[in-house]
NUMAR-668473 format. One line per field, with one value per residue (C-alpha): chain; residue number from 0; x, y, z; residue in three letters. Coordinates in pm, 1 decimal. Example, Ala and Ser with C-alpha at 12.3 -4.5 7.8 and 13.67 -1.06 7.14 Angstrom:
chain <- (A/A)
resi <- (0/1)
east <- (1230.0/1367.0)
north <- (-450.0/-106.0)
up <- (780.0/714.0)
resn <- (ALA/SER)
END
This chain:
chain <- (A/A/A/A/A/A/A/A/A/A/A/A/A/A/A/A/A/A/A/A/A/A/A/A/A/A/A/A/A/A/A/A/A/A/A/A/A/A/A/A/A/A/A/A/A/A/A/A/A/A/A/A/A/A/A/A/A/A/A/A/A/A/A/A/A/A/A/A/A/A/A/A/A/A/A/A/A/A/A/A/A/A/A/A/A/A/A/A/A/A/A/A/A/A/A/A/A/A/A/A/A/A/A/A/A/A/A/A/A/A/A/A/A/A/A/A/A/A/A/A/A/A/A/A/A/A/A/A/A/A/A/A/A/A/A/A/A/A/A/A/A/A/A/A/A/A/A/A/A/A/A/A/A/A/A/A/A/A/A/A/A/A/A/A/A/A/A/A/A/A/A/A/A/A/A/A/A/A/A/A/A/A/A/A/A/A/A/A/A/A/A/A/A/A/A/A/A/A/A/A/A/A/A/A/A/A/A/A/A/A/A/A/A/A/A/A/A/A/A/A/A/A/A/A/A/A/A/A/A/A/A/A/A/A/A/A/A/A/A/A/A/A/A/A/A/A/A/A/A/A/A/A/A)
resi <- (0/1/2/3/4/5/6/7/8/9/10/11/12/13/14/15/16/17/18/19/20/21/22/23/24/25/26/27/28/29/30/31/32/33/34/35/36/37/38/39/40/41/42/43/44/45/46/47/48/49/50/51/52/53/54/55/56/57/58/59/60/61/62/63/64/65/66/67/68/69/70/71/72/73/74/75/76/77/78/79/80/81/82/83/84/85/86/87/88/89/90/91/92/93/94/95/96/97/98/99/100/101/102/103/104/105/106/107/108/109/110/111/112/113/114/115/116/117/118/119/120/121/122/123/124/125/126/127/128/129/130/131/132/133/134/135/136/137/138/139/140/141/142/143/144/145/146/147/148/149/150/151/152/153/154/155/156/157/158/159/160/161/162/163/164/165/166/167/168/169/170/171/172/173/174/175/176/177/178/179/180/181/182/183/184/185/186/187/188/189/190/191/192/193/194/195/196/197/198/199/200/201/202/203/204/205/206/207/208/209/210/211/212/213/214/215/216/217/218/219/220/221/222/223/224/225/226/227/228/229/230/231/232/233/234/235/236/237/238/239/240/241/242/243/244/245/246/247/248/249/250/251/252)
east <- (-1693.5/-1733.4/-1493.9/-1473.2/-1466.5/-1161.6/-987.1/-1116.5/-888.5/-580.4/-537.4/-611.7/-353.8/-106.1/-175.6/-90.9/216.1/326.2/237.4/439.1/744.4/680.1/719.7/988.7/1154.9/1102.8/1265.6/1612.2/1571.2/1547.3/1810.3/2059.5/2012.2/2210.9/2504.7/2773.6/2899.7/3212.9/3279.8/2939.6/2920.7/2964.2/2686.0/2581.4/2350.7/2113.6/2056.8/2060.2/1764.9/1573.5/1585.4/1496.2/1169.3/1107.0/1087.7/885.5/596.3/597.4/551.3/265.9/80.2/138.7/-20.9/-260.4/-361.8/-274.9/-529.5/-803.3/-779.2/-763.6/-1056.9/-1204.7/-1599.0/-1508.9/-1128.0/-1062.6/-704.6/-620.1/-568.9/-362.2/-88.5/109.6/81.4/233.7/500.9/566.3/603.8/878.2/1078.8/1072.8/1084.0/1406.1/1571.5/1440.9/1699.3/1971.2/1961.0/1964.3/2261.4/2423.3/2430.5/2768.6/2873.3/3172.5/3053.7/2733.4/2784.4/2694.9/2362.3/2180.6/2284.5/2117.3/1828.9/1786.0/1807.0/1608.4/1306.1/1392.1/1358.7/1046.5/859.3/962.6/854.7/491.4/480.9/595.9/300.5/39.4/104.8/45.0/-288.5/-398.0/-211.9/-452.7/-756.0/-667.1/-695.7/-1038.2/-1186.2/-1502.6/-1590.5/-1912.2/-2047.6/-1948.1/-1789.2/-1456.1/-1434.9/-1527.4/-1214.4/-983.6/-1108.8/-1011.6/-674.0/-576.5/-659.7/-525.6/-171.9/-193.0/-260.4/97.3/254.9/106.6/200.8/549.1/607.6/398.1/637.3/953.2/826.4/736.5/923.3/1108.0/1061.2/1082.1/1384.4/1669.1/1869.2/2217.7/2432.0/2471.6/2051.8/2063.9/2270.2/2065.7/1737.8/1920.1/2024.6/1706.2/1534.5/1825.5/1835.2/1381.6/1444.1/1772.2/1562.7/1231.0/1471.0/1688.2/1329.4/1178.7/1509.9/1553.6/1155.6/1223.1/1521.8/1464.6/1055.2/919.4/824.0/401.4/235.3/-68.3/51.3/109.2/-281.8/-366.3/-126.3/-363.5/-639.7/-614.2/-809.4/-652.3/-427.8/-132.2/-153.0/-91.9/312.7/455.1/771.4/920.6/1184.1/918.5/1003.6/1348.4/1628.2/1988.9/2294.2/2416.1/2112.3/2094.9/2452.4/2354.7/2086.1/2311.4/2546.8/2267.7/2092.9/2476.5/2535.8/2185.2/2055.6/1698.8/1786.5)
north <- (-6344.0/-6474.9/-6605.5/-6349.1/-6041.7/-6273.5/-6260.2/-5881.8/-5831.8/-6008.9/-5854.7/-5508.6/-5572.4/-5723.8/-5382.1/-5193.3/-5332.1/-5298.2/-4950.4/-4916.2/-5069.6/-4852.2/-4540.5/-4661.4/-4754.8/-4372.9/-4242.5/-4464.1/-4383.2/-4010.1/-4013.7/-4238.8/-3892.8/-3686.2/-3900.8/-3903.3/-4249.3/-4183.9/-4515.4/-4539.8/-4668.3/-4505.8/-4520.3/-4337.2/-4001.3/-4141.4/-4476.1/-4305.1/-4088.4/-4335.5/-4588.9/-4267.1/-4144.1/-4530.3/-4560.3/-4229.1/-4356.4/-4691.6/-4526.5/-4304.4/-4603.3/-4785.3/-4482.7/-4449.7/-4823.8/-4816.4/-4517.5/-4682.8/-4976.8/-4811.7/-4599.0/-4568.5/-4570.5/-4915.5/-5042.5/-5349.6/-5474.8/-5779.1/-5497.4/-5301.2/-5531.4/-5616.8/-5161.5/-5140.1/-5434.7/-5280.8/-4909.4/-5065.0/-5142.3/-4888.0/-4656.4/-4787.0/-4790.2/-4464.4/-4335.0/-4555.7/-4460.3/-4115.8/-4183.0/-4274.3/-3922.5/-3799.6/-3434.2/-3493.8/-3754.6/-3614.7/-3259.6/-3117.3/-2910.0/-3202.6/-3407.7/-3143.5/-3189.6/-3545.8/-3557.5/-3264.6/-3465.9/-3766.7/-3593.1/-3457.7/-3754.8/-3972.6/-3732.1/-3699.2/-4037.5/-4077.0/-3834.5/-4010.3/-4354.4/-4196.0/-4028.4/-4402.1/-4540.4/-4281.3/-4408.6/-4758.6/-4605.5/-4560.1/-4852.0/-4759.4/-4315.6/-4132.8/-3900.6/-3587.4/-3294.8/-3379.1/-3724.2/-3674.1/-3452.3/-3684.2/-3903.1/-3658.6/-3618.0/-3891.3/-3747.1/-3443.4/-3615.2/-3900.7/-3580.4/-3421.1/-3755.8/-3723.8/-3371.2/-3385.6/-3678.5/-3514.4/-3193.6/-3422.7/-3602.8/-3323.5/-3205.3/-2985.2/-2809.8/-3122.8/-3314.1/-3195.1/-3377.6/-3238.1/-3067.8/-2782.8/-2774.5/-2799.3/-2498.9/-2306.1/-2353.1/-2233.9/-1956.7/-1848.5/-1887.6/-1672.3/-1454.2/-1389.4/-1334.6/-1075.8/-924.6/-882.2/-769.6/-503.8/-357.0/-303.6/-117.0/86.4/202.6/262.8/442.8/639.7/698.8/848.6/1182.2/1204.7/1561.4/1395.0/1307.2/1657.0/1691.1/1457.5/1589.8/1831.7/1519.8/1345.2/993.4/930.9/631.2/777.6/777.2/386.1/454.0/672.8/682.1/1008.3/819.4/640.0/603.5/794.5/572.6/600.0/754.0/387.1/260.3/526.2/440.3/47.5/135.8/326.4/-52.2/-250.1/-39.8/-11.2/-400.2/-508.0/-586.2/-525.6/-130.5)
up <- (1209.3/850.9/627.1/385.0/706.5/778.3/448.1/415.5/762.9/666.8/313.2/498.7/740.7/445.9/278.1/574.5/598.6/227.2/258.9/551.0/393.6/59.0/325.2/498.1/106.4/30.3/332.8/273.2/-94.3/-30.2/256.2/-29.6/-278.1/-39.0/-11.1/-240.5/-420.9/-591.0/-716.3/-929.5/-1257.6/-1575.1/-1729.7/-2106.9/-2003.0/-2269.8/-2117.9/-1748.1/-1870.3/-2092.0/-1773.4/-1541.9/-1753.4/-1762.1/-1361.2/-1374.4/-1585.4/-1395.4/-1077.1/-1235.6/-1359.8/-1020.5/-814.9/-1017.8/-939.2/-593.9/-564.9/-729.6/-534.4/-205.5/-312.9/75.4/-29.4/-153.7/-101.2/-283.1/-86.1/-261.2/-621.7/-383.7/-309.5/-695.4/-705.5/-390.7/-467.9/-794.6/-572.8/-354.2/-615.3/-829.9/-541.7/-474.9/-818.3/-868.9/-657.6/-725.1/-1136.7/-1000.5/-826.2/-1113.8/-1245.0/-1202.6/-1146.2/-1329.7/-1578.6/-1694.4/-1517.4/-1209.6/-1307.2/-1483.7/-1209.0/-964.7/-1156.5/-1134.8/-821.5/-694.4/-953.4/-757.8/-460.9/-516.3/-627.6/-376.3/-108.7/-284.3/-289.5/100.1/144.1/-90.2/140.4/475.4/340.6/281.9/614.4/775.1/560.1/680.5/1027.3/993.4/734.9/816.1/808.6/879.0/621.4/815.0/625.5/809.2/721.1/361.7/349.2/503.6/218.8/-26.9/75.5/-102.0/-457.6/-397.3/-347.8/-632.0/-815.7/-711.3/-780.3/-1121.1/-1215.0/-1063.9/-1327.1/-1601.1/-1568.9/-1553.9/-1847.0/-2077.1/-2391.8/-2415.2/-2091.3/-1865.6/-1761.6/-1965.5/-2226.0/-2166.0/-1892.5/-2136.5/-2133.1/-1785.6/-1701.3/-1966.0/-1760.0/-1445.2/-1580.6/-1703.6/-1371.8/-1173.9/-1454.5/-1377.5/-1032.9/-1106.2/-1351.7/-1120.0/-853.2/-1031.1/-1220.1/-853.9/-749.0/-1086.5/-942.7/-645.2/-696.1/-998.9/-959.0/-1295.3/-1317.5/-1259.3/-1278.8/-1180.7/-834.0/-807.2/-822.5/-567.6/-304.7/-137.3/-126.7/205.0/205.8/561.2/379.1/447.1/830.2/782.0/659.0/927.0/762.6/674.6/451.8/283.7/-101.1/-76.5/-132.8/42.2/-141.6/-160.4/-291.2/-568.2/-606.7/-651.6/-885.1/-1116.6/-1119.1/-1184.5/-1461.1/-1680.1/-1633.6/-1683.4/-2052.9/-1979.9/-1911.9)
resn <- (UNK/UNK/UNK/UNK/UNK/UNK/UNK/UNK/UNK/UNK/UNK/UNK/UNK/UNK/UNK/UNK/UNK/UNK/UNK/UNK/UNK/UNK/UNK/UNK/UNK/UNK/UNK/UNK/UNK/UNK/UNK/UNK/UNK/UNK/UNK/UNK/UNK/UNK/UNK/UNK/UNK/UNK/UNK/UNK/UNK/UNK/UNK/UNK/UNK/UNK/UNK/UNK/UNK/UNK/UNK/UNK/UNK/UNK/UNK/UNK/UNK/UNK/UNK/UNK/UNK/UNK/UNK/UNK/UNK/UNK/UNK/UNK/UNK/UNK/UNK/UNK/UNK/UNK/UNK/UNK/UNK/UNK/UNK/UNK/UNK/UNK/UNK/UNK/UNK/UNK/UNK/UNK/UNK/UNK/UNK/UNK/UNK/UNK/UNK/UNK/UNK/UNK/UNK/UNK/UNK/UNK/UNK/UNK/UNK/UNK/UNK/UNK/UNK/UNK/UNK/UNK/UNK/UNK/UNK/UNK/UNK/UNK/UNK/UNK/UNK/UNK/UNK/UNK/UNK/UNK/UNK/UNK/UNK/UNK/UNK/UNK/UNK/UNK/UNK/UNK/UNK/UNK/UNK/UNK/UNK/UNK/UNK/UNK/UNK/UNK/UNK/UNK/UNK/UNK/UNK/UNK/UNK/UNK/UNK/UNK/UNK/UNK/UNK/UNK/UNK/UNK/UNK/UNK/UNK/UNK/UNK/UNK/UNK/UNK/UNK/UNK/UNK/UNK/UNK/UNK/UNK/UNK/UNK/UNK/UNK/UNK/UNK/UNK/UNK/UNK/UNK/UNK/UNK/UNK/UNK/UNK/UNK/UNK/UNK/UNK/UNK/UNK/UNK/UNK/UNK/UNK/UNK/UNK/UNK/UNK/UNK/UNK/UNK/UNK/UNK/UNK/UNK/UNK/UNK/UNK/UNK/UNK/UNK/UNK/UNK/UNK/UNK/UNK/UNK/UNK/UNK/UNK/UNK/UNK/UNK/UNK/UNK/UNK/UNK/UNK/UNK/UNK/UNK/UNK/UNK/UNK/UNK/UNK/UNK/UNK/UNK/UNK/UNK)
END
């Protein structure tokens, strides 16, 4: 074996291990967000969330660069390790300036939100790592349409990494700037999903008036021998009933 098949080894195998560390980083990191730590800190929302899209775009450039490196058509190890050095850090910090979020200093739906971010990029990360342990595996793949997939892996999940941070990042729809902000977005989504919910029982329960159903009722296309239900599209008393709540109390009826 030659010298530099030697050195080619031992920074593959010091890569391996910095990856697995970086995974093993993410899990603690991601089991630390669901604890609770009282005695944190006080620290100004505007600082927490400077520092926090700060960590964010570091950990986008360092994927980035870890991704490159570990291209698999031509892996260049000894670029991979400052990345992944830089990864274990920040992976780690990450989590710990989320936990400085406080429910009751900065208020509990913005700190939701920080975390649930944190959450999710550490996990894409986790995932990104063990696409290239799995490369590692196999240094060396054949051209076959299976293995060229397995290769792509990889860029598929640098490219989650990249647009969970892009949407976190993003004004004014990404990570929000106050509690108040916060609880706004919530309450937009629950109010969609209300909203979608109540106009499919309003249907349902008060079907408009078509003449030209009337037409087609003697027409038999055979469809209807697939719903055997002789209640089909009749709603309960109690459903009517429901429909009736939801239609005074909504402001979309």
């Amino acid at each position: 074996m030659s010298s530099a098949a030697s050195d080619s080894d031992s920074q593959r195998l010091s890569v391996q291990a910095a990856l697995n560390l970086l995974s093993q980083t993410c899990t603690a990191s991601i089991a630390a967000l669901t604890q609770q730590k009282p005695d944190a800190q006080e620290v100004p929302l505007a600082t927490l969330r400077t520092d926090f899209r700060s960590l964010l775009s570091v950990i986008y450039s360092n994927t980035t660069k870890l991704s490159i490196a570990l291209n698999p058509s031509k892996p260049t190890y000894s670029a991979a390790l400052t990345p992944l050095k830089d990864l274990i850090t920040h992976s780690s910090t990450l989590a710990s300036n989320a936990f400085l979020f406080l429910p009751a200093v900065h208020g509990r739906a913005l700190t939701a939100e920080v975390h649930s971010t944190a959450w999710s990029v550490l996990t894409a990360l986790q995932e990104l790592i063990h696409a290239h342990l799995s490369l590692l595996t196999n240094p060396n793949p054949t051209t076959s349409r299976d293995d060229a997939k397995t290769g792509d892996a990889y860029l598929a999940k640098t490219g989650i990494v990249h647009e969970l941070i892009y949407q976190a990042k993003s004004e004014p729809d990404g990570l929000s700037r106050t509690n108040l902000i916060a609880v706004r977005k919530r309450w937009r989504e629950h109010t969609e999903t209300i909203s979608d919910a109540a106009a499919v029982l309003e249907i349902e329960a008060f079907p408009p008036d078509d003449d030209d159903d009337n037409d087609n009722d003697n027409f038999d296309d055979g469809w209807d021998d697939l719903d055997s239900d002789p209640g089909n599209g009749k709603q309960s008393p109690e459903q009517v009933e429901l429909a009736k709540i939801v239609r005074i109390h909504s402001p979309n009826f």
